[in-house]
C-alpha positions in Angstrom: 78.7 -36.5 -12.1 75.9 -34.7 -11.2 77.2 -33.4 -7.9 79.8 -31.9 -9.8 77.7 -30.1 -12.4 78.5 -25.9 -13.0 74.7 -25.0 -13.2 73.9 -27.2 -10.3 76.1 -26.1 -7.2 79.8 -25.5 -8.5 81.7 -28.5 -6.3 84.5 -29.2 -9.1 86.7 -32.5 -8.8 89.1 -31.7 -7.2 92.3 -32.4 -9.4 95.2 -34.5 -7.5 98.9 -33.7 -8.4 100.6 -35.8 -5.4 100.5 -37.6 -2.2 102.6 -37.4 0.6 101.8 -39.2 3.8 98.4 -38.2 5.2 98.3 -35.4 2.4 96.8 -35.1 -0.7 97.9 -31.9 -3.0 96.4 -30.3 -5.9 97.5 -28.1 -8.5 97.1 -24.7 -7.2 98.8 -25.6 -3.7 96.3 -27.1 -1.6 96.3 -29.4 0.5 93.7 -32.2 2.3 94.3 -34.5 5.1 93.7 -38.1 3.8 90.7 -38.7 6.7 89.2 -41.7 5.4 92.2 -43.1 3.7 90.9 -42.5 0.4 88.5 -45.3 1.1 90.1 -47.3 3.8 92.8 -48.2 1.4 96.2 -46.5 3.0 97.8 -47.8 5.9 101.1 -46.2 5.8 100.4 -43.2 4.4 100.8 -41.8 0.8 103.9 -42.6 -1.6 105.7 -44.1 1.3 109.5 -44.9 0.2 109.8 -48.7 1.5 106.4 -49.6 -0.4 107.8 -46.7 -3.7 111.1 -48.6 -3.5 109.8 -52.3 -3.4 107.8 -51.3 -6.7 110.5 -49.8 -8.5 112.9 -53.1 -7.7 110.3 -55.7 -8.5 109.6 -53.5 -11.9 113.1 -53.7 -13.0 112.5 -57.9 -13.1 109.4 -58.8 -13.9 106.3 -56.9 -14.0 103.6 -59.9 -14.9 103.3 -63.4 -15.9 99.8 -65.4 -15.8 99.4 -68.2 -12.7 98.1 -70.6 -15.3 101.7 -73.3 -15.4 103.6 -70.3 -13.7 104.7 -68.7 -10.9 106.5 -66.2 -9.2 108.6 -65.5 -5.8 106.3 -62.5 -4.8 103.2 -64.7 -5.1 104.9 -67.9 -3.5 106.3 -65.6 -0.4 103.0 -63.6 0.0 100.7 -66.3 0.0 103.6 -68.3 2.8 103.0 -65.5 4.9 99.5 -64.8 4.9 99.1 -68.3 5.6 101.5 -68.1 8.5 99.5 -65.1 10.0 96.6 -66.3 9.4 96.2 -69.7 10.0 94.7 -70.5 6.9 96.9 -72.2 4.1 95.8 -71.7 0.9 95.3 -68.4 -1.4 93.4 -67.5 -4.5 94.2 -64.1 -5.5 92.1 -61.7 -7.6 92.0 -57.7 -8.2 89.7 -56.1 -5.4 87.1 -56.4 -2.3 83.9 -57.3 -5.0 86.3 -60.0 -6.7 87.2 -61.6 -3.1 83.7 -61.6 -1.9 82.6 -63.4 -5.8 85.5 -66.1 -5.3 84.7 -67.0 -1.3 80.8 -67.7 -2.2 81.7 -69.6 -5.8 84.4 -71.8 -3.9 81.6 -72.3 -1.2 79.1 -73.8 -3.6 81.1 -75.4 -5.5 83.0 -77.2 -2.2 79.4 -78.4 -1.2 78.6 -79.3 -5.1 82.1 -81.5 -5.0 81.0 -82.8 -1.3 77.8 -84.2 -3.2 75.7 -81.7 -1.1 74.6 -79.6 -4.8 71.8 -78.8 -2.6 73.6 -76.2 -0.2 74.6 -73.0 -2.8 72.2 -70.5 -1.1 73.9 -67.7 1.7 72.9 -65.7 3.9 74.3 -62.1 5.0 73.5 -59.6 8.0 71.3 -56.7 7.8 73.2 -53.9 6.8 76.0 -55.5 5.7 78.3 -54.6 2.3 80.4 -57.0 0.6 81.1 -55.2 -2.9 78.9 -54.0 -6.0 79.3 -57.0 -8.6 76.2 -59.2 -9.0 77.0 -62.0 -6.6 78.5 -59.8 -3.7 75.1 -57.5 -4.6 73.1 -60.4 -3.3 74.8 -60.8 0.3 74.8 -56.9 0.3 72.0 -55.1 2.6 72.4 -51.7 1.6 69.2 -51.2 -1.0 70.7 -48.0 -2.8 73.7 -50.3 -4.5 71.5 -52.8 -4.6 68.0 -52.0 -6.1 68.8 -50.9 -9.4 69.9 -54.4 -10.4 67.3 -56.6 -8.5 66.8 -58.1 -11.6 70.0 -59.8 -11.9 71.1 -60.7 -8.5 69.9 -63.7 -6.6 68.9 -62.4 -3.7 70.7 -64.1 -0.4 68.8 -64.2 3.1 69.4 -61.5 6.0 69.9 -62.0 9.4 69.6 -59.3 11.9 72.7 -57.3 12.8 74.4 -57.5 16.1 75.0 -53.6 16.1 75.6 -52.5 19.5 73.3 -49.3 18.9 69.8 -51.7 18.6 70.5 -52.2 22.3 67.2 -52.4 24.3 66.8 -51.0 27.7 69.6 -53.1 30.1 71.2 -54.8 27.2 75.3 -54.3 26.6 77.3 -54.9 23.1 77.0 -58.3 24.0 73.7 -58.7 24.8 72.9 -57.6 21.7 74.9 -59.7 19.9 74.1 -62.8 21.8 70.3 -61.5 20.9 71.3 -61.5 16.5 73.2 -64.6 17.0 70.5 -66.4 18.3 68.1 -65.5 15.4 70.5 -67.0 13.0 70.6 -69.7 14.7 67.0 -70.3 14.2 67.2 -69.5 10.7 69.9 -72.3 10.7 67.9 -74.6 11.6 65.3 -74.2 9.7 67.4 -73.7 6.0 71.1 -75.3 6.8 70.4 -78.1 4.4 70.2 -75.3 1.5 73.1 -72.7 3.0 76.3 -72.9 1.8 77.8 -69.8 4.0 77.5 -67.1 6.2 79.1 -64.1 5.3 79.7 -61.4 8.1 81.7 -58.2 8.8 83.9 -58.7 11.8 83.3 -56.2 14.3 82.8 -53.4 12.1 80.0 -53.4 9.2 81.7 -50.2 7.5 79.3 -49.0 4.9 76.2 -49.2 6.4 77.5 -46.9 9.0 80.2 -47.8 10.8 77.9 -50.2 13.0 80.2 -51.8 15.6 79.5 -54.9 17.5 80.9 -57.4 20.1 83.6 -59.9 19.1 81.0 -62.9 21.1 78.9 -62.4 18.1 81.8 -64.2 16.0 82.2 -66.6 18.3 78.9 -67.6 17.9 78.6 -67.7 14.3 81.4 -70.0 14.3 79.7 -72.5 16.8 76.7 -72.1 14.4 78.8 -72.8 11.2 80.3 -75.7 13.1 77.0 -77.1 13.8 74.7 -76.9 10.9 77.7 -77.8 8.8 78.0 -74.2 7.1 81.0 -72.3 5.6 82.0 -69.4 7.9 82.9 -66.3 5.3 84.6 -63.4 6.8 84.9 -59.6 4.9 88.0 -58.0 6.6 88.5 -55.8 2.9 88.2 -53.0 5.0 89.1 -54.0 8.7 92.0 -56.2 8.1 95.5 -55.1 8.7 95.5 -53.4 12.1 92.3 -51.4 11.4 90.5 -52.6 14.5 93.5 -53.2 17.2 94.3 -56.5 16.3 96.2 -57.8 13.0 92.7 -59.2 11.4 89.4 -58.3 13.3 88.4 -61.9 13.7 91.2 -62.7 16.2 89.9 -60.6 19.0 87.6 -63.6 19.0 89.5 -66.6 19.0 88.0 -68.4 16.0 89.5 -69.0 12.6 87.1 -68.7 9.4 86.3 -70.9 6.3 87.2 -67.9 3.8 88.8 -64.7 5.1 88.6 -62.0 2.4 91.5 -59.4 1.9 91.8 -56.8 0.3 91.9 -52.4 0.4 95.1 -52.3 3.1 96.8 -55.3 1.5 98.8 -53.4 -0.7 98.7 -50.7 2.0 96.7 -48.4 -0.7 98.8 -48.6 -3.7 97.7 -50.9 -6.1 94.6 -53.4 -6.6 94.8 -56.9 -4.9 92.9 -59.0 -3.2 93.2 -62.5 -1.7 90.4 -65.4 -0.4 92.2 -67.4 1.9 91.0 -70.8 3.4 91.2 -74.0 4.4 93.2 -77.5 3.7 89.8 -79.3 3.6 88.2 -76.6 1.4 91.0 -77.1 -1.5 90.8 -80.8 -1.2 87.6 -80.0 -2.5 89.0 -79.1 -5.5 91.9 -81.2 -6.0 90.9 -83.8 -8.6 91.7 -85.0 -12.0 88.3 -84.3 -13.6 88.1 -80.7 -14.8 84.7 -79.6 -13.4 85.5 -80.5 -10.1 88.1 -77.6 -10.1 87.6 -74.1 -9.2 87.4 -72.7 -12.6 87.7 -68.7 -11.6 90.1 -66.4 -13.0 91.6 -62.9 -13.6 94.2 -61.8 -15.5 95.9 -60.2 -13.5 95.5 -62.9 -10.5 98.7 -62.1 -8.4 100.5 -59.8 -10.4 104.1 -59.6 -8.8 104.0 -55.6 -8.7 101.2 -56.1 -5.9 102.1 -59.1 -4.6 105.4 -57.1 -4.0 103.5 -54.0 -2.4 102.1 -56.5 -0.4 104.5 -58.0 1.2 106.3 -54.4 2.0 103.0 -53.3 3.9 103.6 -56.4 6.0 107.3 -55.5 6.5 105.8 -52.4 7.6 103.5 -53.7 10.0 105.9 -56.2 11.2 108.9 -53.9 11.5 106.8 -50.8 13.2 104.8 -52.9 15.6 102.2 -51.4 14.4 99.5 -53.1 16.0 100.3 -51.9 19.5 101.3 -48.6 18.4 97.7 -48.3 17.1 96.2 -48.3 20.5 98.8 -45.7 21.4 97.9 -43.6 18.3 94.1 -44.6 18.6 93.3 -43.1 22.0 95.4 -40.0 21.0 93.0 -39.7 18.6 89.7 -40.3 20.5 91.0 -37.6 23.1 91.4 -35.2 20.1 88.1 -35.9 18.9 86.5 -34.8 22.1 84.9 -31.6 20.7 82.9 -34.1 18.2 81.9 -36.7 20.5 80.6 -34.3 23.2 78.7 -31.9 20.6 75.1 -31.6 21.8 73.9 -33.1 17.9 76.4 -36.1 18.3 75.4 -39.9 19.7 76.2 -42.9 19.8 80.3 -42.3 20.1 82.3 -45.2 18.9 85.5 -46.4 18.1 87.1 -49.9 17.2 91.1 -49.5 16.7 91.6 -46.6 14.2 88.1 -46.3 13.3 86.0 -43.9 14.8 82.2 -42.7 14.5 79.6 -40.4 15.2 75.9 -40.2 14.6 74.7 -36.5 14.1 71.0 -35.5 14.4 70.0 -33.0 11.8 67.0 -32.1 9.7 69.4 -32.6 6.3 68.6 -35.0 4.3 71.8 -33.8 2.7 74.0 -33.8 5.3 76.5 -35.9 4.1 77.3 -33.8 0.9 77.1 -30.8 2.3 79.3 -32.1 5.6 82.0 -32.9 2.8 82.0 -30.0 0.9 82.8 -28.5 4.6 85.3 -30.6 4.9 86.7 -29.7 2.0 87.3 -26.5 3.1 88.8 -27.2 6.1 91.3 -28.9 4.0 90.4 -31.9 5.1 88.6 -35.2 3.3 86.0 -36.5 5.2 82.6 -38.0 3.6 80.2 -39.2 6.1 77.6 -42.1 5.3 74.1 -40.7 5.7 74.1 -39.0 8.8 77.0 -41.3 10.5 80.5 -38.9 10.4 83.6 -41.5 10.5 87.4 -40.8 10.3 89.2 -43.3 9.7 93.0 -41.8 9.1 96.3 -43.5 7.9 98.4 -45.0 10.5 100.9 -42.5 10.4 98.9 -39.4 11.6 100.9 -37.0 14.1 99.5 -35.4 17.1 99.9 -32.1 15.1 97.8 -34.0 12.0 95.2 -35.5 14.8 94.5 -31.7 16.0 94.3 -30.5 12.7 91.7 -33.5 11.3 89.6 -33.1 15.2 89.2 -29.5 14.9 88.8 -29.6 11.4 85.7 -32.3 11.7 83.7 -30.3 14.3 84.2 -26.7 12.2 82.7 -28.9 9.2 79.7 -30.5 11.9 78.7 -26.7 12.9 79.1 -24.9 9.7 77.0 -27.9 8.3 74.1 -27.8 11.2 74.1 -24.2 10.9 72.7 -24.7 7.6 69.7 -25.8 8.8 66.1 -24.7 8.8 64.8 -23.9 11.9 62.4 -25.9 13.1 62.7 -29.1 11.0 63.0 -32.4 12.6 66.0 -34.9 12.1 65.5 -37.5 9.2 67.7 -40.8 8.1 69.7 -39.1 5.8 70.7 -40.8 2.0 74.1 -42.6 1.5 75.1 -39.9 -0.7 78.5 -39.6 0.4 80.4 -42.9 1.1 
């Protein structure tokens, strides 16, 4: 709240009346394109009628009942079809990214605990990586400003080194690079497999640490190392899953098929809170058993509320009935060509793009540069909050050519009012994550 103090620098919340595809409008007539999804939440864009209208009929029969001796069609049908396009056949549902991440590493443990291997409950994350802000996904989170504050509480998971295609040394590709991360894991296997449980991972894109992409072989070989030391393989697609990355779920573009896939953000296609841990037949054997403790005793309250699970299953009628995997490539390199002005500015490296997510390191001497890049933004009428000095966009589906121009030349007003703001003569610094 500090940011939006009146005797600091007057940057007011700004106050939202509706939604309306890529739009967000206030009270006084304004108007922001939705850049980052508000949080890589919306696929489809804002208040869209199939998803308003799914709600409204699912409302007028049942709005909740607990999952403890009940169900419900939207929750039977939802998890049918995950399954289905996944590959993996069972479900546990809870209320956000943080909750998935928490279910995925209890059920790990507690698998191994059942399997009479007590002895594997420790994990092990990549640098950089983010996985949610509750106190277990804090401990397989690399990113020391969500993290520090509660070092007390959080036992602390191990770090592998990320397979980020920007740590490429002289003559190394993506690949390379990831063959080079992989293969310190897989010393770090050896030594401690006895006492890991799982590897988590971000596939192909670790999103809050800056958008760091890698190669889809680094997958691969995480699951040949899971395989082989006899570890659970954890996948994070809360923010890449549902076409964000040019295929369904990012881990496909490898071939492999995880342990726990964790859903969540785009699920509901940005309208209400859900998420899902999905995973295997052997995994819930685990668990299936007539004394009490061997079960997986996690719950919510809400755990697959039929209002989400019925926004759910509209976003994938949407997906399925748009096609909107391919026409993401189409919509993707309309974009890219758009954002030209941004990747070729003389301040910009490291240009990057996975699907419909696109990024842009900026040298500048800010160590603000994030803030002030929003505020902007914000008058450009656009919303667009870059992490440290990394600028992303990464738009609803839905964006027109006439929307893409606006958010492109929009982005590089924002970068060159920003830089202009700069004291001569002061060199570029990491900036803070002030603006995720």
């Amino acid at each position: 709240m500090k940011l939006h103090a009146r005797d600091i620098e007057p940057q007011p919340l700004i106050p939202v009346a509706r939604a309306e595809g890529v739009w967000l409008h206030d009270f006084d007539g304004r108007r922001y394109l939705d850049g980052i999804s508000s949080w890589w939440v919306n696929l489809f864009g804002h208040n869209h009628p199939a998803i308003r209208e799914a709600l409204v009929q699912q409302l007028q029969s049942l709005d909740h009942v607990m999952l403890a001796g009940f169900t419900h069609a939207p929750v039977v049908e939802l998890s049918e079809r995950l399954s289905a396009l996944t590959g993996l056949g069972h479900a546990f549902y809870g209320s956000d990214g943080a909750s998935a991440t928490e279910i995925a590493l209890k059920m790990s443990a507690h698998h191994w605990r059942n399997a009479g291997r007590p002895g594997k409950n420790c994990f092990v994350g990549i640098a950089g990586g983010y996985h949610g802000e509750t106190v277990g996904a804090l401990a397989v989170t690399d990113i020391a400003l969500f993290r520090e504050a509660y070092a007390p509480l959080v036992r602390l998971g191990a770090t592998a080194p990320s397979p980020d295609a920007r740590g490429a040394l002289p003559g190394e590709d993506a690949a390379a690079v990831a063959e080079r991360a992989a293969a310190a894991l897989s010393e770090w296997l050896a030594a401690h497999h006895a006492q890991t449980a799982a590897v988590i991972a971000e596939p192909l894109v670790q999103c809050a640490t800056g958008m760091a992409m890698h190669h889809p072989v680094y997958l691969q070989r995480l699951r040949e190392l899971c395989d082989r030391y006899q570890v659970h393989l954890v996948l994070d697609e809360i923010a890449v899953g549902f076409g964000r990355t040019g295929s369904l779920f990012a881990h496909q573009q490898a071939g492999i098929l995880p342990d726990f896939l964790c859903l969540s953000k785009g699920l509901t296609g940005g309208t209400l809170p859900l998420s899902a841990v999905l995973t295997t037949d052997a995994v819930y054997a685990a668990f299936y058993d007539d004394e009490v403790a061997r079960g997986f005793l996690h719950s919510h309250s809400y755990t697959g509320n039929p209002l989400a699970c019925r926004a759910a299953l509209a976003t994938l009628d949407l997906i399925a009935s748009t096609d909107i995997v391919n026409a993401n490539q189409t919509t993707g390199a309309r974009l890219w060509a758009q954002f030209e002005g941004v990747t070729q500015h003389p301040r910009v490296s490291h240009a990057r793009r996975q699907g419909m997510i696109f990024a842009w390191d900026v040298a500048s001497s800010l160590p603000d540069f994030s803030r002030r890049y929003a505020r902007h933004a914000l008058a450009q009428g656009l919303v667009l909050r870059p992490i440290g000095h990394t600028l992303y966009a990464m738009p609803p589906y839905v964006i027109s050519e006439d929307e893409g121009r606006w958010l492109a030349d929009g982005a590089l007003k924002a970068l060159n009012a920003t830089l202009a703001e700069e004291t001569a003569g002061l060199p570029a610094q990491a900036g803070v994550l002030d603006g995720v």
